[in-house]
N, C-alpha and C positions, 0 to 999 in steps of 0.2 A: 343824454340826461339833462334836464332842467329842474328848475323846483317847480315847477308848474306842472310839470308830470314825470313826476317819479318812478325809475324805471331800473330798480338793482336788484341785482341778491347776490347770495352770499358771495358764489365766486367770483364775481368781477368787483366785490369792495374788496375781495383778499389780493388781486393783480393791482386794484388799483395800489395799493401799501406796496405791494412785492416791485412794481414796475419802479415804482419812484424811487424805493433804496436800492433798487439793483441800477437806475440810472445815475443814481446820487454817491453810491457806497464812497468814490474816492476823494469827493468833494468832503468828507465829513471827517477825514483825516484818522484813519482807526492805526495806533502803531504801538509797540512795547515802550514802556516807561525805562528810561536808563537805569540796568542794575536790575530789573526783572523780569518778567517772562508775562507778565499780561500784554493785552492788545485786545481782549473783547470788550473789556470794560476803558478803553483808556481812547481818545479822541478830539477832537479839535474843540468842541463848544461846551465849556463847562459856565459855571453862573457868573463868575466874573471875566470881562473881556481879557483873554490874552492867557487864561484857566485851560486847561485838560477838564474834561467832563466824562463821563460814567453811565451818564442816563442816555437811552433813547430819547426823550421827550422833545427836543427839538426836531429828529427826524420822524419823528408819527405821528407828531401833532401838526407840523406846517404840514405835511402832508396832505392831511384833511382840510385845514387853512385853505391851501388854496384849491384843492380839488370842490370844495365846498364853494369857492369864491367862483371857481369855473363854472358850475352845476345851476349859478344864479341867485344863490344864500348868500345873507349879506348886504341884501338890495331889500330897502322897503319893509314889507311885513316878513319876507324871508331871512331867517336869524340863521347866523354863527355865534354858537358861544363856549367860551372857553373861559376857563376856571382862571386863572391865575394868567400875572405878566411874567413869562419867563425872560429875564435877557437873554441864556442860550438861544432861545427860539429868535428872539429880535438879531441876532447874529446870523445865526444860521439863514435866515430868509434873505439877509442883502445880499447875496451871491446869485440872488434871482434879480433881484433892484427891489424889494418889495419892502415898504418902510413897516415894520409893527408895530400899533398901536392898541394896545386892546384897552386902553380906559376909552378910547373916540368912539373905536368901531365892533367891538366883543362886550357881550354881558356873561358874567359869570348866572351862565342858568344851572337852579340845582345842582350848583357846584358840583358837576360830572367837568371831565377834562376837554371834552371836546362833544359839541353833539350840532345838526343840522336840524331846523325846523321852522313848518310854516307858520300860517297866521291860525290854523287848526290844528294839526299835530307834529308830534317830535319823530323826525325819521329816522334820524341814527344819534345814537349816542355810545359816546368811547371813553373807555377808560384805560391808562396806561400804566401798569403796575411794574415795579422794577425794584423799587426800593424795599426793603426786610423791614415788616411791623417793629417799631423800636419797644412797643409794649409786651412784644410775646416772651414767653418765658423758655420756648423749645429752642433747643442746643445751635442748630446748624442755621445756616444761612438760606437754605433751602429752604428750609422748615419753617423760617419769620416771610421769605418772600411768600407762601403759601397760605401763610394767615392773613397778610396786606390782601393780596391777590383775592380767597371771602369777604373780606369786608369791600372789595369794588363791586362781588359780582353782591351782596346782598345791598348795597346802592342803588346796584342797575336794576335790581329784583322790584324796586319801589317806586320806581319809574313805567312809563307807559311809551313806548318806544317799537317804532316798526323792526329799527336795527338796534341787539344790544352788543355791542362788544368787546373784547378784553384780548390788548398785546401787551405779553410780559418775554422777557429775555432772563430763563433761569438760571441762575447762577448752577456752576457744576460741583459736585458733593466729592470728598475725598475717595468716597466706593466706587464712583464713573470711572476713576482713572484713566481721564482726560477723555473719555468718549460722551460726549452731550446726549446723543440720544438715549441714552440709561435715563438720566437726570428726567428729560423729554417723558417719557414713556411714565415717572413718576408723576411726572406734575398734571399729565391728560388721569392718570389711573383718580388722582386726588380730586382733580376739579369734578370730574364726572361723578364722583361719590356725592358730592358736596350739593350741586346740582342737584341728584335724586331726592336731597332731601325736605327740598320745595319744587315742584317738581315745575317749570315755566310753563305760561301758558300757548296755547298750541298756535295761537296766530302771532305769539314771538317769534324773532330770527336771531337765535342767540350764536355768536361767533367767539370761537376762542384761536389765537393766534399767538404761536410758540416758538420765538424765532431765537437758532442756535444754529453755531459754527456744528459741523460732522465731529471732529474732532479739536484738539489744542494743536497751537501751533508754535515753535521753542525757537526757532533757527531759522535763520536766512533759506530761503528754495522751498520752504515745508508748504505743502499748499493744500487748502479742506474747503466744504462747500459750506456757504449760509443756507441755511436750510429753515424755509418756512412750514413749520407743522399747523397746519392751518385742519380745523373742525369745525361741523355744527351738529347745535342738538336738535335731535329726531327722536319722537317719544319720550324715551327715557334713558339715551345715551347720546354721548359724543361720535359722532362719524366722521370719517376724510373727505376731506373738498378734495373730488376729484380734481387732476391736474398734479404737475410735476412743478414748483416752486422752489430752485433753488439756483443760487448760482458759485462757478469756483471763486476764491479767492488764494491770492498767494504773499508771500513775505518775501522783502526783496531786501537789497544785502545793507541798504538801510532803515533794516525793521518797520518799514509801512508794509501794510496790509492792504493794499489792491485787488481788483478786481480784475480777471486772467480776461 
């Protein structure tokens, strides 16, 4: 692939995300906070240097960085732009040697989080949802990440984009009892309503990507798989990206979370 002739779809942007964290997963340091029992949410690069962080956004955003920077974006009339300077991201990228700058080399376009495009059109744009709408008024945590999560896809609805897409890590509801794919199966059943109700146009490529541990994991030796529930829309629904996206992880007897 180059930017000079663009040459994706869906399932090979969803390997390219899935290759890099399943290459990356232990570099990013995922492990239980002392005194409780998380580790999906708890990891090496939070906003300030030397911080625990919570969000994906430095692993799916350099992702694209520099698979975008590979691809030939970046160079000339070929743009990367990305919304915002995270320090987690400028952190996380020196373990490649890769200095971040986005006031020098990123323009915040249409303030989407991440998007590829040339000197004619926009080919991919991404948005990374995780955080709960702090404005919504419904109960659960699931329920605010689901409202954040509308408001990126009615963004990406306003946009003209060859690729639109959206990775969120749903937080799990006290009804899962501890199995993520409940949670999983709620938030594909929600987006897919939401969706019907503008219905995208048919020469979009819109990508939804739902990435969750199989189950929770409490105790040293417990071990569950990352699981990319990776869709796109056809007609008037969400369907599977073929392929099998997922890899084990295990908890070792000093509460990191690696990859087996």
């Amino acid at each position: 692939m180059n930017s000079g002739n663009i040459r994706l779809s869906e399932k090979e942007i969803i390997k390219i995300l899935f290759n890099f964290i399943k290459d990356n997963f232990n570099n990013f340091g995922h492990r239980k906070k002392k005194g409780e029992r998380k580790w999906w949410h708890n990891h090496n690069y939070g906003i300030k240097m030397g911080k625990r962080g919570d969000s994906w956004a430095p692993f799916v955003e350099a992702c694209f960085i520099m698979e975008g920077e590979r691809c030939g974006f970046g160079k000339g009339k070929d743009k990367i732009g990305h919304s915002y300077t995270h320090p987690n991201i400028t952190n996380f990228l020196k373990i490649f040697n890769i200095t971040y700058d986005n006031s020098n080399k990123y323009d915040n376009y249409l303030d989407i989080d991440l998007s590829w495009r040339t000197k004619d059109k926009l080919i991919l744009a991404l948005e990374h949802s995780e955080d709960p709408d702090r404005y919504s008024k419904k109960i659960t945590t699931a329920d605010k990440q689901l409202d954040a999560i509308f408001q990126e896809l009615d963004k990406l609805k306003n946009v003209c984009s060859l690729f639109k897409i959206i990775v969120s890590r749903p937080h799990i509801r006290d009804q899962d009892n501890g199995d993520y794919d409940s949670v999983i199966k709620f938030f594909k059943k929600e987006i897919e309503f939401y969706l019907t109700q503008t219905v995208p146009p048919s020469d979009e490529n819109w990508i939804i990507i739902l990435i969750a541990p199989g189950t929770d994991m409490k105790k040293a030796d417990a071990r569950t798989e990352i699981k990319f529930h990776s869709y796109k829309w056809k007609i008037d629904k969400l369907i599977e990206v073929e392929g099998i996206y997922s890899f084990e992880v295990k908890m070792d007897n000093g509460e990191n979370v690696i990859i087996v």
